[in-house]
N, C-alpha and C positions, 0 to 999 in steps of 0.2 A: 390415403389422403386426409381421413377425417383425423386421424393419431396424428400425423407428423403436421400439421397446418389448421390454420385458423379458417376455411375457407366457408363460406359464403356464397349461395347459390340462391338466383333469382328469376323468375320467369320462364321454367322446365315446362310448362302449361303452354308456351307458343310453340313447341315442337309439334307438329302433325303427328298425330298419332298413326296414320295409316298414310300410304303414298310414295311419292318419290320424294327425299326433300334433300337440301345440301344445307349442311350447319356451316359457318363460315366465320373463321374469328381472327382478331389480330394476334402476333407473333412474336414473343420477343423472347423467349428463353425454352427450355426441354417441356414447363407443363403444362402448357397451355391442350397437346394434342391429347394428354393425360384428362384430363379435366373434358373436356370434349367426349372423350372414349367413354368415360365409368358412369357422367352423374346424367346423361338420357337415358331414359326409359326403354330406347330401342337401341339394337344393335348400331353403331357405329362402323363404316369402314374407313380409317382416315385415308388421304395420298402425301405422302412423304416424300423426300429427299431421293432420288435414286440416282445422281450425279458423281456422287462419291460416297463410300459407307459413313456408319454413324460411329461413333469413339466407341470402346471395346463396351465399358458399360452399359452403357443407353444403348449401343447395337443389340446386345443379348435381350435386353426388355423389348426390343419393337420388335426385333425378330419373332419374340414371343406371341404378340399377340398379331403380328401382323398386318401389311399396309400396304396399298399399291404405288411401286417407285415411279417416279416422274422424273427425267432427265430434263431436267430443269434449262431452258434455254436453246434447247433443240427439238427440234419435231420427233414427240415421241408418241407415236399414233397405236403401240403397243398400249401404253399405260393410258390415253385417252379412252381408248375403246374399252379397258378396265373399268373405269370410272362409269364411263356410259352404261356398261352391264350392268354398274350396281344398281342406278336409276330407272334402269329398264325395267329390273325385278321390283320395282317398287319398294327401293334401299334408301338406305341415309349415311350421304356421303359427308367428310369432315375434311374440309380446305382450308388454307389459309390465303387469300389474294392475294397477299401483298410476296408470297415465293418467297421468303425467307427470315431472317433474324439481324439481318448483318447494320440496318439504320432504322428501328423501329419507330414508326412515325412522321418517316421521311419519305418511303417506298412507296413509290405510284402504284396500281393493281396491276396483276397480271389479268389476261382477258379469258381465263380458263373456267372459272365460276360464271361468268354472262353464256360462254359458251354450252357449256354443259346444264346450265339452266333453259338456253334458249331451246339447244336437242331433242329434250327430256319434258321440257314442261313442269320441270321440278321447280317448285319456290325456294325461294332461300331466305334461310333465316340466320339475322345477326348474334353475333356471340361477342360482347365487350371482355376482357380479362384485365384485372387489374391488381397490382403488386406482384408480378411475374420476373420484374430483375430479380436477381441474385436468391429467388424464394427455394428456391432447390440444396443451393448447399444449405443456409438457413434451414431449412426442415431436415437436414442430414443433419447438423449439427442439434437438432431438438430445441429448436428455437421457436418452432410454432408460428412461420409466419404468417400473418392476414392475407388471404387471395379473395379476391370477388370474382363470380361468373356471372354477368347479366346477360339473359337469352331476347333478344330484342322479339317484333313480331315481322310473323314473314315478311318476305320480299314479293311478290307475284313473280314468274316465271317471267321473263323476258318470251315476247312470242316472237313467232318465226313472221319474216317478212320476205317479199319476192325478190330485195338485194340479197339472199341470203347471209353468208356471212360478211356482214358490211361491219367492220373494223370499228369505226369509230363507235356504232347503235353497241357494239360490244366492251369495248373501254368507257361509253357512258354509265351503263349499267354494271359495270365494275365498281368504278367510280362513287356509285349509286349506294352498293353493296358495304367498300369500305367505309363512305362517310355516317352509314348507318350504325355500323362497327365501334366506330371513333366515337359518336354520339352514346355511346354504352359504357366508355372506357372513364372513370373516374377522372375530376380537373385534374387533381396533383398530379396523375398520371400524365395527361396531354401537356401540364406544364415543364415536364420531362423530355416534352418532343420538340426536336430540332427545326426551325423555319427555314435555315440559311445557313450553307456553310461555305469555306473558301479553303482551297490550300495553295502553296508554295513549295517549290521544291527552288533551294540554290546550293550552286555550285562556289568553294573559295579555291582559292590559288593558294600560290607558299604567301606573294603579295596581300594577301586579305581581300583581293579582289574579288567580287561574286557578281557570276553569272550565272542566269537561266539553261537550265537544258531541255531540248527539246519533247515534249510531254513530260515533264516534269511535274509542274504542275498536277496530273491524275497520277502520276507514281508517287507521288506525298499522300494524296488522298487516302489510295490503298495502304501505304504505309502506317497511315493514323487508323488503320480498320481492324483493328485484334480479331472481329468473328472471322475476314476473309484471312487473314493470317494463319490463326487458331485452325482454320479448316485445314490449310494446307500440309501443317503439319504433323497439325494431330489425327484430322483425318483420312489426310493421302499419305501423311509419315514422309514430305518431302523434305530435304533440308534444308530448310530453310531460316534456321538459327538466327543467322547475320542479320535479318531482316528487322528484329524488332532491335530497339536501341539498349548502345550496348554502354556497358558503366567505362570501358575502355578503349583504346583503338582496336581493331579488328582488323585479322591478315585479308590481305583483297584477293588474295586464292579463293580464300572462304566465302569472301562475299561474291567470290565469279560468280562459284557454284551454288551460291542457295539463286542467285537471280540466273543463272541457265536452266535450275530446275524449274522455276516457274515458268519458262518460256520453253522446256519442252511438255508440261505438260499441257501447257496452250494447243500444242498439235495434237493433242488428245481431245481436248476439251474446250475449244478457241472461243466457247459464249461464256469463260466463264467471269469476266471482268463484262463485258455486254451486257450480259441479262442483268448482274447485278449494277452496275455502274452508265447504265444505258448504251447505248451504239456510240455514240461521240466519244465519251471520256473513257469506258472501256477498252477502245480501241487505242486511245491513247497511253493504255499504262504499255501496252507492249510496245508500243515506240517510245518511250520514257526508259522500260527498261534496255532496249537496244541499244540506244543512244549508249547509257549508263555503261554498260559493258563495253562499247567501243570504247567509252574515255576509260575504264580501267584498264585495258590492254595495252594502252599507249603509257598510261602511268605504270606499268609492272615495266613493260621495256625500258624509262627513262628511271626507271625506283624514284621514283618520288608519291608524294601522301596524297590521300584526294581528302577534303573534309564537305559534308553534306550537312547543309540547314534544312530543316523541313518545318513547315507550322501550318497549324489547323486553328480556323477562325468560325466560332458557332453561335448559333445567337437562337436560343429560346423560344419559347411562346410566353414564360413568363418574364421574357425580357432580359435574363440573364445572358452575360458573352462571357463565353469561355474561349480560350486559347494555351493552343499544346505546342509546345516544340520538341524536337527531337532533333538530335546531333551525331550522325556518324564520322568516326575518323578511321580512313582506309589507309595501312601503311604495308607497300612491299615486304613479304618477310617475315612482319608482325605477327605477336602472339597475341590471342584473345585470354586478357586473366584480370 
């Protein structure tokens, strides 16, 4: 890290040197869990990803040093009680609340750091990370770039109370945890972070006519999301090519089959639009893509072309509004070139 990166560490002096503690930082790319692991003074165990593997490279390094997987979205009482052991032996665990990378600074917490604090009696301590876009290919290509670690000062343990596990006392001190987080995280960075977004999905006719389709709307969403993409097929190796936008029409065989691979692996793994995309709109991309696939079957029997408008409307903390579109044309037949 000190060869390939400019990085910057502050506050190593509020980690507990003896006890249970949980370090807890924001999430936005591969180094953050790196950077967590090497520059405490005590052993780290992180909790990772265990929903699906990680890409071949970065699999072989975590494999290497090792993490406890978390099925992310489902009740995984394996990998909790993992966690729990570390704190019990009076370990130092490395979470990230917010569960994932996919809208950094947009992700509400998950309620597993309150939880595991409240059990244990472990504090927790904040960890801001800052210049983590794109800093990994950057220090592959020997570019040296600037990372900050600021280690905030503990959290106190959330104590146990006779609702026991009362939901909300545990989303507040989630809550609690990442705004602490955030407060550690450089402006330019938080000016990077999204307050508001919207999407669109329409449908045109041969007439130019456009219509709405039913959860269309949260199937643009995902479609504007490269990490959940990115995951599926680089991760799960699904194919789902057709998915991102393509420079030309695109046969609608192909596009059946990359949206039937995403809806069979939903029967494998049906939180995984949920946990990321919340219970509402989550729920919505599989009926968006249902939808999508009935109106392709009806256009392969009549051959005729379906064309998809999509747009993504984002607005800043520094005020900035961004807006993406994206254009599919699905034609009977058709060659992708």
């Amino acid at each position: 890290m000190r060869l390939l990166t400019r990085t910057k560490i502050e506050g190593l002096e509020n980690i507990p040197e003896h006890g249970p503690v949980i370090l807890a930082g924001n999430h936005a790319a591969y180094l953050e869990p790196v950077l967590m692991s090497v520059f405490p003074k005590r052993l780290v165990e992180p909790i990772g990803a265990g929903d699906f593997p990680f890409p071949d490279g970065i699999g072989a390094i975590v494999s290497s040093f090792g993490f406890i997987p978390i099925n992310r979205g489902n009740l995984d009482r394996k990998g909790l009680n993992q966690a729990l052991d570390v704190l019990r032996q009076d370990g130092v665990l490395g979470i990230f609340p917010e569960g994932g990378t996919w809208a950094p600074g947009k992700m509400p917490p998950q309620i597993g750091v309150a939880l595991l604090s409240q059990r244990t009696g472990a504090p927790v301590v904040p960890i801001g990370f800052s210049g983590l876009q794109g800093a990994m290919k950057k220090a592959l290509q020997l570019k040296r770039p600037k990372i900050l670690m600021q280690v905030g000062e503990p959290i106190p343990a959330l104590p146990m109370t006779d609702a026991g596990n009362d939901k909300s006392l545990l989303l507040e001190y989630s809550h609690r945890v990442l705004d602490a987080i955030y407060d550690l995280i450089s402006q330019d960075e938080r000016n990077h972070f999204p307050i508001e977004s919207s999407y669109e999905l329409l449908l045109e006719n041969a007439d130019a006519k456009q219509s709405n389709l039913p959860g269309g709307n949260a199937l643009a969403h995902f479609l504007h999301s490269p990490v959940l993409l990115d995951s599926l097929k680089i991760n799960l190796k699904l194919p789902v090519e057709m998915l991102y936008e393509q420079a030309r029409s695109v046969d609608l065989a192909a596009m059946q089959d990359s949206l039937s691979a995403v809806m069979d692996y939903l029967k494998v793994n049906p939180a995984f639009f949920t946990y990321r995309l919340g219970m509402e709109e989550g729920s919505q991309v599989a009926v968006g893509i249902r939808e999508l696939l009935f109106l392709l079957d009806k256009a392969a029997k009549a051959g005729k072309r379906v064309r998809i408008h999509t747009r993504e409307d984002i607005t800043y903390k520094d005020g900035r509004l961004e807006s993406n579109q994206k254009r599919f044309v699905i034609e009977p037949g058709s060659q992708q070139g």
